[in-house]
C-alpha positions as CSV (number, residue, x, y, z in Angstrom):
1,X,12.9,-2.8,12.9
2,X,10.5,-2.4,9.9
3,X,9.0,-4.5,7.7
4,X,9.3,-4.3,3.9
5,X,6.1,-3.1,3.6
6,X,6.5,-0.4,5.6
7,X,9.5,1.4,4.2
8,X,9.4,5.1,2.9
9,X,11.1,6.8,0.3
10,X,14.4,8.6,0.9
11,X,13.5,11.3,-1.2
12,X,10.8,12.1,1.8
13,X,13.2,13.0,4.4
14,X,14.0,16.1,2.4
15,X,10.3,16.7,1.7
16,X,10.0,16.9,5.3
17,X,12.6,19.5,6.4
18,X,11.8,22.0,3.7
19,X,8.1,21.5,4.3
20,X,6.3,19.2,6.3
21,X,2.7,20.1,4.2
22,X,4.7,19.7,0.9
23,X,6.1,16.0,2.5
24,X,2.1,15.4,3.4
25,X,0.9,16.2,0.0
26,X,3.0,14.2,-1.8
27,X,3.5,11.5,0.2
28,X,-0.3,11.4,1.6
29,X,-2.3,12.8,-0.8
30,X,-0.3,11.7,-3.7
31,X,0.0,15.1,-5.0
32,X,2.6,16.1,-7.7
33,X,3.3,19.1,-9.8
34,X,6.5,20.0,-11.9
35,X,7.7,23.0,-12.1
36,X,11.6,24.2,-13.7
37,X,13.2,23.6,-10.5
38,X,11.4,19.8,-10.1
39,X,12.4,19.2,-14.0
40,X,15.8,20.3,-14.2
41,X,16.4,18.2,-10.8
42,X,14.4,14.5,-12.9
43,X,16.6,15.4,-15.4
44,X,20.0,15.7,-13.5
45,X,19.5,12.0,-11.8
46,X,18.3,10.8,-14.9
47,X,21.9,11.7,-16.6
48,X,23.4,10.3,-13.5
49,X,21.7,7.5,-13.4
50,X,22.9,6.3,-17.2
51,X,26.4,6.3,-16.3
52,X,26.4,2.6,-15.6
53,X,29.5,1.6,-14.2
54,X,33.0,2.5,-14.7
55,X,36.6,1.6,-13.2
56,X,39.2,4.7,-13.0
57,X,41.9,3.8,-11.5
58,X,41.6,3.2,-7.1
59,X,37.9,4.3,-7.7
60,X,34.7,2.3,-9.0
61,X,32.0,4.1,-9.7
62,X,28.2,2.3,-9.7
63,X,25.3,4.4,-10.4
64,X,21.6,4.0,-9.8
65,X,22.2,1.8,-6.5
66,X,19.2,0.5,-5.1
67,X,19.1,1.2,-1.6
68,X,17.2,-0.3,2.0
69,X,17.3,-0.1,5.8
70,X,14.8,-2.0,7.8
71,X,16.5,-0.2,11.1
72,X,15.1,3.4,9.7
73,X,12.6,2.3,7.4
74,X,13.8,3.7,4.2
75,X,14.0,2.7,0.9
76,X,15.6,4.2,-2.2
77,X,18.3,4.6,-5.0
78,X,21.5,6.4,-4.6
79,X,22.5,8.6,-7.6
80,X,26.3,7.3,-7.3
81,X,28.1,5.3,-4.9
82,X,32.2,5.1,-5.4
83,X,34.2,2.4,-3.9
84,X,37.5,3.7,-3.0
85,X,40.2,1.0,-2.5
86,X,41.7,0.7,0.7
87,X,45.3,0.7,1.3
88,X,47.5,-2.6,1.3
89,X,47.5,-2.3,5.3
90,X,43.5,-2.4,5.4
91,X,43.3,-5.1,2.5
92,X,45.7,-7.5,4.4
93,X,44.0,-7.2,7.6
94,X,40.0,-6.0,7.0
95,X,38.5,-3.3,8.0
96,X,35.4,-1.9,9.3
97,X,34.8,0.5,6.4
98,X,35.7,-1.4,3.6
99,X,34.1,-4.3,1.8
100,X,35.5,-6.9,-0.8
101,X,33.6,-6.4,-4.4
102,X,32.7,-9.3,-6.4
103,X,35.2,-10.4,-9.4
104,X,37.6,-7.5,-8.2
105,X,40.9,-7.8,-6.1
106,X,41.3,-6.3,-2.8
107,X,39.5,-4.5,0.0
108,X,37.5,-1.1,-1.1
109,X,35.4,2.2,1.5
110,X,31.7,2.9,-0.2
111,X,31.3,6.8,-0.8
112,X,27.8,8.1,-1.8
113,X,27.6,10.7,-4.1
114,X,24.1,12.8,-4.1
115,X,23.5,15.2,-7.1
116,X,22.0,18.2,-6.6
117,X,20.6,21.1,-9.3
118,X,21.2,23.7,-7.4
119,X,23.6,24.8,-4.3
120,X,24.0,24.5,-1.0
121,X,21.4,25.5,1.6
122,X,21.5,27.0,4.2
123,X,19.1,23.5,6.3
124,X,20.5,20.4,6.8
125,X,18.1,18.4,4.3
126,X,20.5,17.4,1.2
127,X,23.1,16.3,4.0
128,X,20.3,14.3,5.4
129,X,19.0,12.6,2.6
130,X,22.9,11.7,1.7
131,X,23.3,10.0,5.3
132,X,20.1,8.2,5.2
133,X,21.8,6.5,2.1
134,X,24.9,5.8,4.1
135,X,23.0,4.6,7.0
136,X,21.2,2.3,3.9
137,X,24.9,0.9,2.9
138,X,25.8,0.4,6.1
139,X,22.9,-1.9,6.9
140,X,23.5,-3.8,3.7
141,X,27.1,-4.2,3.3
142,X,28.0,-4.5,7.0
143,X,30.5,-1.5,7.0
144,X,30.9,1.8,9.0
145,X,31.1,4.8,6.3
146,X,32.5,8.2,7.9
147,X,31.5,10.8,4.8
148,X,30.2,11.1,1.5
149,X,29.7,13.8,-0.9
150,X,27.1,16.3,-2.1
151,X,27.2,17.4,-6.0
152,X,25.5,21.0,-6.7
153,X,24.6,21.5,-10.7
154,X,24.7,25.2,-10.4
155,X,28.9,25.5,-8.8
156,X,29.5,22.2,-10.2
157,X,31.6,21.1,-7.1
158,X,31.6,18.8,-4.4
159,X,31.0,19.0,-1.0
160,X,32.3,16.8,0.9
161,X,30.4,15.5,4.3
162,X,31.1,14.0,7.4
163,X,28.3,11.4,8.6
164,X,29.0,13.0,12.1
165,X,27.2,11.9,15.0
166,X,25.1,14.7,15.4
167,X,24.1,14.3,11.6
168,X,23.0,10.5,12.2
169,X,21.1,11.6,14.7
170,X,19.1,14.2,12.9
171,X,19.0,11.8,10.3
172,X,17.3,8.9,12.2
173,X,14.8,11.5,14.4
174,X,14.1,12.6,10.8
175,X,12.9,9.4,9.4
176,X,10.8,8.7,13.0
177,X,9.1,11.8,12.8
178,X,9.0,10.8,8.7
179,X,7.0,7.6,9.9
180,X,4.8,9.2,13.0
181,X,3.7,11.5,10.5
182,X,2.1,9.5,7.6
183,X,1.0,6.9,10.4
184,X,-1.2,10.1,11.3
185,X,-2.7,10.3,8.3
186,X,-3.5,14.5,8.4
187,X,-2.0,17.0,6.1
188,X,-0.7,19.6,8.3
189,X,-1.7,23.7,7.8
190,X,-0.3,26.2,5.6
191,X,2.5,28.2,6.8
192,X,3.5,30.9,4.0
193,X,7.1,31.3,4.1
194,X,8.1,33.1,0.9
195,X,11.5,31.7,0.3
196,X,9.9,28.2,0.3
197,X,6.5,28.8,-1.1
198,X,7.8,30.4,-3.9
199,X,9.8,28.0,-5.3
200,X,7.5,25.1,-4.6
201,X,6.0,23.5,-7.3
202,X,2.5,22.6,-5.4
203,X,2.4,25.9,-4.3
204,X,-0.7,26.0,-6.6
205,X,-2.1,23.0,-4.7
206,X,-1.3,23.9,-1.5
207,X,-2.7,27.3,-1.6
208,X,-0.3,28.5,1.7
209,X,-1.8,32.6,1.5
210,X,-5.2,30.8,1.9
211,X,-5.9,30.7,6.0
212,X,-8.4,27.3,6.9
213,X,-6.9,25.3,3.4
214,X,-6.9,21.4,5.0
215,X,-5.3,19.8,2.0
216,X,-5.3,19.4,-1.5
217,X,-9.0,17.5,-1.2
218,X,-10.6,20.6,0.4
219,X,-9.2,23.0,-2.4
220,X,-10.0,20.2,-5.6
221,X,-13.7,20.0,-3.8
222,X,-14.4,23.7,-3.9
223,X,-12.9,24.2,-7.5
224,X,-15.6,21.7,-8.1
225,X,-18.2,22.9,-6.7
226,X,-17.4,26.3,-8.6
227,X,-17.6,25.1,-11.9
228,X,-21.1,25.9,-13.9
């Protein structure tokens, strides 16, 4: 278990699996840049996140959930999470996966719903990220939650996902190796990979066709030390 001091942003985990240099200069060396990709994504969540609440129907929708789990040592918000109601069966007896809401009738299953500017990818981080939040919900509401759902901007469709158990497993190894590696303290290498650098908006930071770059502090001190 973790204490609240110790927990890490959600928003890492996916830092990590795309890059783990990118994940140390944000979340190390507090470096940020913006680039289109960063901004349409702000600006996405932001729109999400003004929704509020709303009732249609079997489905309640809260947006903007603030999320915590001491067993991982995450913290964050959701973008949406949906509370389906149950059938009469599972509200007479309980369940395991859905939870009573306060000043509302019956028995209803928490769904998280991540949105996303562009598609789907071909790594496992956007499905991580959305588990970590499940994992989250579980923790706080006391309830086992099988799937969720990823929104992509760019098809503007769901996909739906299954909080397997080889997904909660990547999921928690994820967020130890999350933890070991800011514990560390050191900013790993560069490692140009095109696909990734490319699209990165620290790219100009992180300098990754530059061989012996140690971090952000190494590359600010020497544009320093250049200036007349």
């Amino acid at each position: 278990m973790y204490a609240e001091d110790q927990l890490l942003p959600i928003s890492a985990l996916q830092h990590l699996l795309y890059c783990e240099r990118q994940c140390a200069l944000i979340h190390l060396e507090q470096a940020w840049s913006e680039n289109r990709f960063t901004a349409e994504g702000r600006d996405l969540h932001e729109h999400v996140h003004d929704g509020g609440t709303e009732s249609r129907g079997d489905i309640r929708t809260a947006t903007g959930v603030r999320l915590r789990s001491l067993c991982l040592g995450l913290t964050g918000q959701a973008d949406v999470v949906e509370f389906h109601r149950a059938d009469s069966a599972t509200a007479a007896a309980g369940s395991t996966t859905a939870v009573p809401l306060p000043k509302t009738a019956g028995w209803w299953r928490p769904f998280p719903v991540e949105y996303k500017r562009g598609k789907p990818k071909t790594h496992q981080a956007d499905e991580v990220q959305l588990c970590a939040q499940a994992f989250c919900l579980e923790e706080m509401l006391g309830v086992a939650i099988p799937a969720g759902a990823l929104f992509y901007g760019a098809t503007r469709r769901r996909a739906d996902v299954a909080f397997t158990v080889e997904l909660r497993a990547l999921t928690a190894d994820t967020a130890a190796r999350l933890h070991a590696l800011l514990e560390a303290g050191g900013t790993p290498p560069a490692v140009y990979d095109k696909g990734k650098c490319e699209r990165c908006s620290l790219i100009d930071l992180c300098q990754p066709r530059l061989s012996g770059q140690r971090g952000v502090a190494a590359y600010l001190h020497r544009m320093l030390e250049a200036e007349p």
